[in-house]
N, CA, C and O atoms as CSV, one atom per row, in Angstrom:
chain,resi,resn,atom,element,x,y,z
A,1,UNK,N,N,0.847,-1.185,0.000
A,1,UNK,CA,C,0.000,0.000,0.000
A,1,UNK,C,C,0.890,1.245,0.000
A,1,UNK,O,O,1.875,1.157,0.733
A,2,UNK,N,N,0.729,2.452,-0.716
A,2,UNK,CA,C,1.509,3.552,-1.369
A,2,UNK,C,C,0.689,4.751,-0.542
A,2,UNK,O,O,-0.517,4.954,-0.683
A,3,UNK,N,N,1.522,5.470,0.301
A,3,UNK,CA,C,1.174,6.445,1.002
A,3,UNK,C,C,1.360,7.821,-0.242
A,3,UNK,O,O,2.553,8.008,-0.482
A,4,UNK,N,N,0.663,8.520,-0.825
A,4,UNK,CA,C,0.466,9.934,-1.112
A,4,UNK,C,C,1.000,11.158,-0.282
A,4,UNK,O,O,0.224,12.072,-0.558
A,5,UNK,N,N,1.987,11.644,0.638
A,5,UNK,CA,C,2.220,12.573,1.139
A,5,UNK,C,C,2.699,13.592,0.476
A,5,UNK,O,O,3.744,13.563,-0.174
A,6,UNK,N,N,1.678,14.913,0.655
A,6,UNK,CA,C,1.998,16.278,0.002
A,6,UNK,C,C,2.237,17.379,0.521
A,6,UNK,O,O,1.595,17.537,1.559
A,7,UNK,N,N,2.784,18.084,0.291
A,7,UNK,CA,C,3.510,19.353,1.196
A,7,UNK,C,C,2.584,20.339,0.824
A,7,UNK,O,O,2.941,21.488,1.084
A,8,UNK,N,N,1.499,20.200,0.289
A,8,UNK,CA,C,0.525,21.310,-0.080
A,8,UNK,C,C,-0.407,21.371,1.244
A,8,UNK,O,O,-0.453,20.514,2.127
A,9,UNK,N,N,-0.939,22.252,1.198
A,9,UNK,CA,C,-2.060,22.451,2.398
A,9,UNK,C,C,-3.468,21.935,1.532
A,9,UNK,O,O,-3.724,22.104,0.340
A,10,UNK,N,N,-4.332,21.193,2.672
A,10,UNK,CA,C,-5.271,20.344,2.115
A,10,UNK,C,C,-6.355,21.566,2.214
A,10,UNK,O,O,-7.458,21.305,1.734
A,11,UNK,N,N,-6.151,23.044,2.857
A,11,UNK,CA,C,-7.547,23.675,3.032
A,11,UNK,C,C,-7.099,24.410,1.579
A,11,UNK,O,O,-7.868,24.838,0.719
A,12,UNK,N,N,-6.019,24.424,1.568
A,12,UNK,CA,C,-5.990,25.845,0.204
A,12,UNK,C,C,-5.064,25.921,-0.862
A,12,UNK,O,O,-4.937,26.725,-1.785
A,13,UNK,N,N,-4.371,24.780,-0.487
A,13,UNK,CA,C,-3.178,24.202,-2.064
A,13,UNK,C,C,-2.000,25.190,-1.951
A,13,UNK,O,O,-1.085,25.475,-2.724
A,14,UNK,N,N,-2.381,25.663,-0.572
A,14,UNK,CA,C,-0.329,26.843,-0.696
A,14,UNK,C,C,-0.025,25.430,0.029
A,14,UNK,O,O,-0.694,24.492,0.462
A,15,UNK,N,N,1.880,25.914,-0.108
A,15,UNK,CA,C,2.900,24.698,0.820
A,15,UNK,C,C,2.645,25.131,2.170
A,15,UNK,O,O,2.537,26.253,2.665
A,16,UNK,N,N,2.561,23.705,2.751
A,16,UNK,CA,C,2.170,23.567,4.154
A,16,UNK,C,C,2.976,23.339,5.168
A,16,UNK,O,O,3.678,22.343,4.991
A,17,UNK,N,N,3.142,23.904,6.193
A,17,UNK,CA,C,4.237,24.499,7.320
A,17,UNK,C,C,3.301,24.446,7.950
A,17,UNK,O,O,2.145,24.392,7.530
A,18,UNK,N,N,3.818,24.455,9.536
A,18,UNK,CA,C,3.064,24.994,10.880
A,18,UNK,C,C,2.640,26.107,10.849
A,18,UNK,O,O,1.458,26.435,10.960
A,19,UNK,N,N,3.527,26.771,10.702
A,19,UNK,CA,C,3.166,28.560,10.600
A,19,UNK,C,C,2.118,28.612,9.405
A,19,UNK,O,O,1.282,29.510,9.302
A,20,UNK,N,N,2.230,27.736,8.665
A,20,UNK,CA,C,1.043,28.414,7.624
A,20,UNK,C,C,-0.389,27.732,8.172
A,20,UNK,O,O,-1.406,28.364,8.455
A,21,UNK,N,N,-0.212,26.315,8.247
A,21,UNK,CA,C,-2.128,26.171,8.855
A,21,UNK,C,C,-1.967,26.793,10.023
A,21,UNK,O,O,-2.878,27.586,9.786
A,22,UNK,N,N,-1.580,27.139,11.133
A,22,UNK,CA,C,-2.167,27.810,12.413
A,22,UNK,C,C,-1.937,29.514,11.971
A,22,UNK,O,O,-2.670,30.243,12.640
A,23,UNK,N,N,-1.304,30.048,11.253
A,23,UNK,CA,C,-1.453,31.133,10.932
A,23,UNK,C,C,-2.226,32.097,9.892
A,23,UNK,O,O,-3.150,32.903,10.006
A,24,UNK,N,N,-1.157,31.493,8.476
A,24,UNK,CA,C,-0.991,32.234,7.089
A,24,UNK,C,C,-1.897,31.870,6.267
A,24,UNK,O,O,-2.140,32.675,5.368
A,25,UNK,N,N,-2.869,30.264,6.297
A,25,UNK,CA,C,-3.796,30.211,5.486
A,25,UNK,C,C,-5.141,31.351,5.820
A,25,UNK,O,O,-5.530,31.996,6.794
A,26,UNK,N,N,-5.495,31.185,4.613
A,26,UNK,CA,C,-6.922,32.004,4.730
A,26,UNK,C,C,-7.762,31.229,5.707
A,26,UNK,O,O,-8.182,31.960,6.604
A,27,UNK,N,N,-8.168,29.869,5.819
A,27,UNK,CA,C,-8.850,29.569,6.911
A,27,UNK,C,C,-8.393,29.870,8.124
A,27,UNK,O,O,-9.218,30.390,8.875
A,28,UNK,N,N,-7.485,29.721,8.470
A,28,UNK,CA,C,-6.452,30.265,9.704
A,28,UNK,C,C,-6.423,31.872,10.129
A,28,UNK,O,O,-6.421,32.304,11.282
A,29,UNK,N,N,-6.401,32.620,8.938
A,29,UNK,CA,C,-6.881,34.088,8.708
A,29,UNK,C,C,-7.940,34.438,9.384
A,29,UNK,O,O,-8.080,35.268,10.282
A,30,UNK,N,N,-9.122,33.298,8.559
A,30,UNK,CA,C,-10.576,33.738,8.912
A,30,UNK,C,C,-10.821,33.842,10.543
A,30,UNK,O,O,-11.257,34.838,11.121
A,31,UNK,N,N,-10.366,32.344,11.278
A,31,UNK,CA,C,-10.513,31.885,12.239
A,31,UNK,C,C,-9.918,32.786,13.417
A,31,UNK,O,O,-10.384,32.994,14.537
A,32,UNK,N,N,-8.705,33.276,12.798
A,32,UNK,CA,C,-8.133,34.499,14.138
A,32,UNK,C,C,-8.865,35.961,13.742
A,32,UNK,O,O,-8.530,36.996,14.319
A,33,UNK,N,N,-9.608,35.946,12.992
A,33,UNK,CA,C,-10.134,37.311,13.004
A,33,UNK,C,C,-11.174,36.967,13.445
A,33,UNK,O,O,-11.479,37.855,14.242
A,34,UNK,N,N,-12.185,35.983,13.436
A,34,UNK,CA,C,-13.015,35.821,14.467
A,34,UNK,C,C,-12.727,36.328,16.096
A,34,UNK,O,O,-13.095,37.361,16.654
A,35,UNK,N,N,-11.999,35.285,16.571
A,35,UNK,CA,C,-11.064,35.579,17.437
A,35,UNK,C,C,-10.681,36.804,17.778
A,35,UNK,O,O,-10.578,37.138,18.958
A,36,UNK,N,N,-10.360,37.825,16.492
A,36,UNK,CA,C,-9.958,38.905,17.564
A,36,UNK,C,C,-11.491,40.236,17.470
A,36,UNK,O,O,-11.734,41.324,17.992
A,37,UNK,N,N,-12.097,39.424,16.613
A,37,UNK,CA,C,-13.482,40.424,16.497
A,37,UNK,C,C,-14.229,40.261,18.061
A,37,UNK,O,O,-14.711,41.077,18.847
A,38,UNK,N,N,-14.079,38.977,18.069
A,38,UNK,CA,C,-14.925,38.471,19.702
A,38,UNK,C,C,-14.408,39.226,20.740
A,38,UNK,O,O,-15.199,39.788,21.497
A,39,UNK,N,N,-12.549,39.396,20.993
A,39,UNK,CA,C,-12.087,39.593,22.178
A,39,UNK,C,C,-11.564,41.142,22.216
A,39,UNK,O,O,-11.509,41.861,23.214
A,40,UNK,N,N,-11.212,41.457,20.937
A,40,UNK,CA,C,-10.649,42.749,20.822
A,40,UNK,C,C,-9.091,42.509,21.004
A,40,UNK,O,O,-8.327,43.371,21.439
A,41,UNK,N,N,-8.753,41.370,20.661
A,41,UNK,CA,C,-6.986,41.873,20.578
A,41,UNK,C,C,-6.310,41.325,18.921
A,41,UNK,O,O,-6.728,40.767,17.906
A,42,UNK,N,N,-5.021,41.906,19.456
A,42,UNK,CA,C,-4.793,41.429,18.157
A,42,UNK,C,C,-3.554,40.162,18.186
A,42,UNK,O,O,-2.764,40.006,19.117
A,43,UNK,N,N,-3.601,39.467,17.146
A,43,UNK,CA,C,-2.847,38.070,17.368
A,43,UNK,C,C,-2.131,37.978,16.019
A,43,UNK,O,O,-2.547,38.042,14.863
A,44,UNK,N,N,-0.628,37.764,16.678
A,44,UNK,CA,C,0.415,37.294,16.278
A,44,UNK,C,C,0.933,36.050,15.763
A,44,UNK,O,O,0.467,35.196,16.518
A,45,UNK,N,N,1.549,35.558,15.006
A,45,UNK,CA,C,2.452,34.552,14.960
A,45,UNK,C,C,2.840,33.803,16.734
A,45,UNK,O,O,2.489,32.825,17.394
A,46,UNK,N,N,3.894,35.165,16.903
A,46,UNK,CA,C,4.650,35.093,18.422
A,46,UNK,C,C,3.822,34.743,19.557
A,46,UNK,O,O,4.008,33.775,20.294
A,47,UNK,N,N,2.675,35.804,19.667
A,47,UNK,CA,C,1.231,35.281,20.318
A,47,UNK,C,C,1.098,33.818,20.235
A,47,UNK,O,O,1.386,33.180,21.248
A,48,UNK,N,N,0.796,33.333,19.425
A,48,UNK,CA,C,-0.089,31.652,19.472
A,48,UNK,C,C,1.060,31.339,19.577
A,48,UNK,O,O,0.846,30.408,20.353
A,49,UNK,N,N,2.032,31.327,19.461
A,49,UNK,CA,C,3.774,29.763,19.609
A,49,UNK,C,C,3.826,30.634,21.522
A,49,UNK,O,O,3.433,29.917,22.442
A,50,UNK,N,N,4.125,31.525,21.731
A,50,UNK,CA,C,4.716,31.908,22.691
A,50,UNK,C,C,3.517,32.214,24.021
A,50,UNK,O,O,3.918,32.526,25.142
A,51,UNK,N,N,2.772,32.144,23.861
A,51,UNK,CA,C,1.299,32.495,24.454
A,51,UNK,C,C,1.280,33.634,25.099
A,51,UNK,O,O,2.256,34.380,25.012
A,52,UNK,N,N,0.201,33.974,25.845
A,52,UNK,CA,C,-0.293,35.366,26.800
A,52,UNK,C,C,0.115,35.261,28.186
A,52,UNK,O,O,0.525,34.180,28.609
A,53,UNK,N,N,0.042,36.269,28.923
A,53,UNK,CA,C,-0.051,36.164,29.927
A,53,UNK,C,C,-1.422,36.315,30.827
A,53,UNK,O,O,-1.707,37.038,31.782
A,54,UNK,N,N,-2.237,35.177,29.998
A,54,UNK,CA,C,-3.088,35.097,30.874
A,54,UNK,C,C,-4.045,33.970,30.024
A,54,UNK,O,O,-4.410,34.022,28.849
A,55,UNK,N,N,-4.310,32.954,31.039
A,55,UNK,CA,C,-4.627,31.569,30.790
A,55,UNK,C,C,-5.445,31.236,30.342
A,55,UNK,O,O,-5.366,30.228,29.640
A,56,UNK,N,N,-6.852,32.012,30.536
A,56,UNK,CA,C,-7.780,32.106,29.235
A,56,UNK,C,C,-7.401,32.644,27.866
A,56,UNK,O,O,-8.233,32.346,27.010
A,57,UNK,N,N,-6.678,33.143,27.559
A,57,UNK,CA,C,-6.400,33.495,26.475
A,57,UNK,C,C,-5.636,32.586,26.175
A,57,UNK,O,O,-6.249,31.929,25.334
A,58,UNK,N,N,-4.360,31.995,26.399
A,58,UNK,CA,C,-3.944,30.543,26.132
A,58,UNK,C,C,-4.366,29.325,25.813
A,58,UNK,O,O,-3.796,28.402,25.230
A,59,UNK,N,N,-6.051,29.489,26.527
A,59,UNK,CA,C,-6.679,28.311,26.283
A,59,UNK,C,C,-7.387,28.073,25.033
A,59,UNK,O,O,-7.696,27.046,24.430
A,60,UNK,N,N,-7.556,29.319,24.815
A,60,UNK,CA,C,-8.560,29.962,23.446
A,60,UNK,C,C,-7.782,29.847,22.366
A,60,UNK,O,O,-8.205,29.513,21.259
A,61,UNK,N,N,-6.510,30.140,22.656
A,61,UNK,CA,C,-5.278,29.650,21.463
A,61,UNK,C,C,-4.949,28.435,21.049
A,61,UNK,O,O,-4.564,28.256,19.894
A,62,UNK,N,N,-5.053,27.484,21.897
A,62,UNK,CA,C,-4.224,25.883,22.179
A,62,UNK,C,C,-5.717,25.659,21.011
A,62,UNK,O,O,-5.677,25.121,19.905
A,63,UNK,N,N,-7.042,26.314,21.757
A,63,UNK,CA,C,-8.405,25.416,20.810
A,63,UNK,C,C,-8.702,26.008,19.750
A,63,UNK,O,O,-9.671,25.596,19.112
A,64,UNK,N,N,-7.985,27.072,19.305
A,64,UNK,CA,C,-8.209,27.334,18.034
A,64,UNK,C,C,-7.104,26.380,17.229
A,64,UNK,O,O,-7.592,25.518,16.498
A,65,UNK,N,N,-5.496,26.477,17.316
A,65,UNK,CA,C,-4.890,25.579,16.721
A,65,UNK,C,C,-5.321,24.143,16.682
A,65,UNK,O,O,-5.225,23.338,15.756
A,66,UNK,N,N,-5.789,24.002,17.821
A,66,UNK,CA,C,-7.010,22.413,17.632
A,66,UNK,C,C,-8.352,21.984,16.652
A,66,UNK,O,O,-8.679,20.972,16.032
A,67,UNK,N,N,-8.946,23.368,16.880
A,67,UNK,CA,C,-9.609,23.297,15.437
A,67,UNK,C,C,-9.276,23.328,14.084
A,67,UNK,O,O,-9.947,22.794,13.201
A,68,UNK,N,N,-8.010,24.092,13.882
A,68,UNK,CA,C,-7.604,24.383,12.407
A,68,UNK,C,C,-6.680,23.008,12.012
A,68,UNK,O,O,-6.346,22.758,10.854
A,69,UNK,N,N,-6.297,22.089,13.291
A,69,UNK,CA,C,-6.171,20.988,12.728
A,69,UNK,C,C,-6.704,19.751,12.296
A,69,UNK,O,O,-6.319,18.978,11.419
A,70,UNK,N,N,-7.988,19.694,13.342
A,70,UNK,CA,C,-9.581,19.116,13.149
A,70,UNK,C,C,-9.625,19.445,11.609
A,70,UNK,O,O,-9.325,18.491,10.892
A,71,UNK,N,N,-9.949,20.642,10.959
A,71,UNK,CA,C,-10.430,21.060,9.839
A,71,UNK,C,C,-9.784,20.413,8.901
A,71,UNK,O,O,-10.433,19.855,8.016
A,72,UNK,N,N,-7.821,20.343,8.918
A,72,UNK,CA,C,-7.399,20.033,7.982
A,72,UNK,C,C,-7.513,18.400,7.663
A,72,UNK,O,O,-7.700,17.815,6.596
A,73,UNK,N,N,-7.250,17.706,9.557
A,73,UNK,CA,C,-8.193,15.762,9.208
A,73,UNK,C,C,-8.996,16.122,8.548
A,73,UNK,O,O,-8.612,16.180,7.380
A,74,UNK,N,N,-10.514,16.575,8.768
A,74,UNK,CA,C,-11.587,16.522,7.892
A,74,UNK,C,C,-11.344,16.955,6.489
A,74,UNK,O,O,-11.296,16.126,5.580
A,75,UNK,N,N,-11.232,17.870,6.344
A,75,UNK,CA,C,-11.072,17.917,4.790
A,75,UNK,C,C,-10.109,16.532,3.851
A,75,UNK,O,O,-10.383,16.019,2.766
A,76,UNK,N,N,-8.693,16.193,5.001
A,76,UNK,CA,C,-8.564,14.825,4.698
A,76,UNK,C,C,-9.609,14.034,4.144
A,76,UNK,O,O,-9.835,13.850,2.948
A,77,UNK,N,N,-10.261,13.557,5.181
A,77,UNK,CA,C,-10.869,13.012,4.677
A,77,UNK,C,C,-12.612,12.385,3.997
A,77,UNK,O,O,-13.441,11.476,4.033
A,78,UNK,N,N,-12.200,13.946,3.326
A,78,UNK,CA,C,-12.804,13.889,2.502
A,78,UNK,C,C,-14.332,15.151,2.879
A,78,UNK,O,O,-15.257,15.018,2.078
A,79,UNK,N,N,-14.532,16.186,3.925
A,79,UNK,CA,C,-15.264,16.858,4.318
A,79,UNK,C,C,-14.996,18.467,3.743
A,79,UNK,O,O,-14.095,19.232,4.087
A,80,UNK,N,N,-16.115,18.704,2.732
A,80,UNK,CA,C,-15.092,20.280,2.054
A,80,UNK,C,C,-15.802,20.729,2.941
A,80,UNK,O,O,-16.754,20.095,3.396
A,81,UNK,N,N,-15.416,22.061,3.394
A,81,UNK,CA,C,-15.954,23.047,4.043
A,81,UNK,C,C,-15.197,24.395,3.519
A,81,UNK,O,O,-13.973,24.445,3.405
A,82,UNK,N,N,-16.134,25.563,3.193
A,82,UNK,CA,C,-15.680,26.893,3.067
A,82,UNK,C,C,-15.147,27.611,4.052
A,82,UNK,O,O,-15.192,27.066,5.156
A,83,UNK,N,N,-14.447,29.113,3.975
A,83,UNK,CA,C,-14.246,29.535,4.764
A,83,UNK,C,C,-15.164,29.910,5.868
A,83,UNK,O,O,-15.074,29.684,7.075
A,84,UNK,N,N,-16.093,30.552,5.160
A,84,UNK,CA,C,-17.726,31.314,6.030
A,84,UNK,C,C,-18.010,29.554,6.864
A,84,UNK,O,O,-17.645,29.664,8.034
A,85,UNK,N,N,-18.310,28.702,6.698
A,85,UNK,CA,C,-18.576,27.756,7.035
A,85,UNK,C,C,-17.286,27.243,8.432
A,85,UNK,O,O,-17.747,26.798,9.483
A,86,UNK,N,N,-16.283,27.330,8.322
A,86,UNK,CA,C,-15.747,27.220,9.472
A,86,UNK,C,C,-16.030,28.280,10.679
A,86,UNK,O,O,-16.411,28.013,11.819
A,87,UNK,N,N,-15.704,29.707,10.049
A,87,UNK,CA,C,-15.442,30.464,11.169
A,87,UNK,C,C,-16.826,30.515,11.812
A,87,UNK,O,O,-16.915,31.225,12.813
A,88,UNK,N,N,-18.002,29.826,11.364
A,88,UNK,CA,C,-19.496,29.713,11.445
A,88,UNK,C,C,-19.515,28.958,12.858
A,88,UNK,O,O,-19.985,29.310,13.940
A,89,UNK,N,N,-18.673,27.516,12.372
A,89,UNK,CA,C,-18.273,26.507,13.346
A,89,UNK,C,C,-17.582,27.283,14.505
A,89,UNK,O,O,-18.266,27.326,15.527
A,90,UNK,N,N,-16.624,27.775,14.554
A,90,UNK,CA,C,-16.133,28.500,15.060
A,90,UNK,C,C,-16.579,29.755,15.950
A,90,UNK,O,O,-15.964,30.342,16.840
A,91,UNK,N,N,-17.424,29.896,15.596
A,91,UNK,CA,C,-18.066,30.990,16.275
A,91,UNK,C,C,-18.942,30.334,17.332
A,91,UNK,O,O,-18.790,30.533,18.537
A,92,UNK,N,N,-19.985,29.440,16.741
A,92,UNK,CA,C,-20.448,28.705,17.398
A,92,UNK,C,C,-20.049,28.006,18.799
A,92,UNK,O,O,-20.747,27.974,19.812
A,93,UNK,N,N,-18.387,27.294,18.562
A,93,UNK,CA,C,-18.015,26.234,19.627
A,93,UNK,C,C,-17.456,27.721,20.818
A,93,UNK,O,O,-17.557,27.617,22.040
A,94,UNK,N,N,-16.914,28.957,20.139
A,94,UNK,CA,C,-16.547,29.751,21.226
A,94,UNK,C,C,-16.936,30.314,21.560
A,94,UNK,O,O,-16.347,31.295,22.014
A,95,UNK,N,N,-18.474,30.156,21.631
A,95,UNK,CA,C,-19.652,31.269,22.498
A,95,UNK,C,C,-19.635,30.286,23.513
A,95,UNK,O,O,-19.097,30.435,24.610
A,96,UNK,N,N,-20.478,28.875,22.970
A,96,UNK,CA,C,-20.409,27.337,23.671
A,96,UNK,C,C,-19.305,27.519,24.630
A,96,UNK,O,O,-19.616,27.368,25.811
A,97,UNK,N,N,-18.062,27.817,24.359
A,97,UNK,CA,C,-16.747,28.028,25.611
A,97,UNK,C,C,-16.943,28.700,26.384
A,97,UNK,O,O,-16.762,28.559,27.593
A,98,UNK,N,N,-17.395,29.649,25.749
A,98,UNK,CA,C,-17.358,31.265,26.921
A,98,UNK,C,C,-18.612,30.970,27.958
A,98,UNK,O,O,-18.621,31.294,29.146
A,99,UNK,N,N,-19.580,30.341,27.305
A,99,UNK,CA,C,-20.721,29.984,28.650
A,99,UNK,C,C,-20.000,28.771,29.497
A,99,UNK,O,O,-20.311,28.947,30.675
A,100,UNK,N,N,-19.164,27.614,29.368
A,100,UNK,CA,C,-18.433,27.169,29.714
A,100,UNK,C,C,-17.325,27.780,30.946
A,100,UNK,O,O,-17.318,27.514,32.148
A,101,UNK,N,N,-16.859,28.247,30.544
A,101,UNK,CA,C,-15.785,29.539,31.152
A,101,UNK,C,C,-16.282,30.018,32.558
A,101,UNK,O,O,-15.824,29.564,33.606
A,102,UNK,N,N,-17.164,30.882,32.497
A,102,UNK,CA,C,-18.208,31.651,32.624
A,102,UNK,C,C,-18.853,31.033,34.180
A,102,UNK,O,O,-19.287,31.645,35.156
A,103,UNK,N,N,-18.685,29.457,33.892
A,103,UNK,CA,C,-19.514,28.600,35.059
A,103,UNK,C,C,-18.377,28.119,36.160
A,103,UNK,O,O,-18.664,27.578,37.228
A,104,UNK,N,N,-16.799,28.465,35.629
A,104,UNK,CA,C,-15.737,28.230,36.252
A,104,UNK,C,C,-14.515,29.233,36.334
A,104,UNK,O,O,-14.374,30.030,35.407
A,105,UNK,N,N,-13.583,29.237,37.444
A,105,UNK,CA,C,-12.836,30.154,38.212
A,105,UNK,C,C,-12.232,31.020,37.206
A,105,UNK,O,O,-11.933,32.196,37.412
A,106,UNK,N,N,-11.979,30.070,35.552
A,106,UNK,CA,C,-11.302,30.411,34.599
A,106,UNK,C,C,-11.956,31.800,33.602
A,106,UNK,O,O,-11.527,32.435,32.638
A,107,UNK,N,N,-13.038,31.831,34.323
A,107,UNK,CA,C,-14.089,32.830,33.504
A,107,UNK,C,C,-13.109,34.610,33.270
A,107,UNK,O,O,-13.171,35.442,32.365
A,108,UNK,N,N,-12.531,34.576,34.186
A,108,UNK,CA,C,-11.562,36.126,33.921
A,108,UNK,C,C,-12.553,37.476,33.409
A,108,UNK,O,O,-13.519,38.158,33.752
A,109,UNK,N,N,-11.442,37.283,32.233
A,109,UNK,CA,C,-11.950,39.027,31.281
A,109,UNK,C,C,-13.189,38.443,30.070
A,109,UNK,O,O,-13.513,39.375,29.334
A,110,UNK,N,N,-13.674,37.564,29.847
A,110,UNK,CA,C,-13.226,37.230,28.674
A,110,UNK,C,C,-15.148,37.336,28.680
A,110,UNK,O,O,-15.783,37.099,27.653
């Protein structure tokens, strides 16, 4: 059996790096501008590798790079989804968090 491995990104056909799915793709784009439309900050490269100083916001980072890698399995295999259609998802699971949050010590600023 013959493994296919491609250095392309499965959401958008640029070459695929770390820095590009958790950052530089357009889904990755979409997903932190959600992100900073919700919270009001603005996010870095340095930000998501190096984190915040402050643990809700870390946590919100770790699950966004968790989703944008969710997205890229699925589209693996075999699930298209648009951009509007993720950050949709996306919007969705981090309201779902914030009432989450909200019910525990971790609730902060946010």
């Amino acid at each position: 059996m013959e493994i296919n491995i491609s250095d392309k990104c499965i959401l958008c056909n640029e070459k695929e790096t770390v820095l590009h799915l958790l950052y530089e793709c357009n889904y990755a784009q979409a997903s932190w501008d959600t992100i900073h439309k919700a919270l009001n900050i603005t996010i870095s490269p340095e930000f998501i590798v190096c984190g915040a100083n402050d643990k809700c916001l870390n946590v919100i980072f770790a699950y966004v790079c968790y989703f944008l890698y969710k997205e890229s399995v699925s589209e693996r295999n075999g699930v298209k989804r648009f951009v509007d259609q993720v950050t949709k998802r996306l919007e969705v699971e981090f309201m779902y968090g914030k009432k989450i949050l909200a019910c525990t010590n971790l609730s902060g600023e946010i």
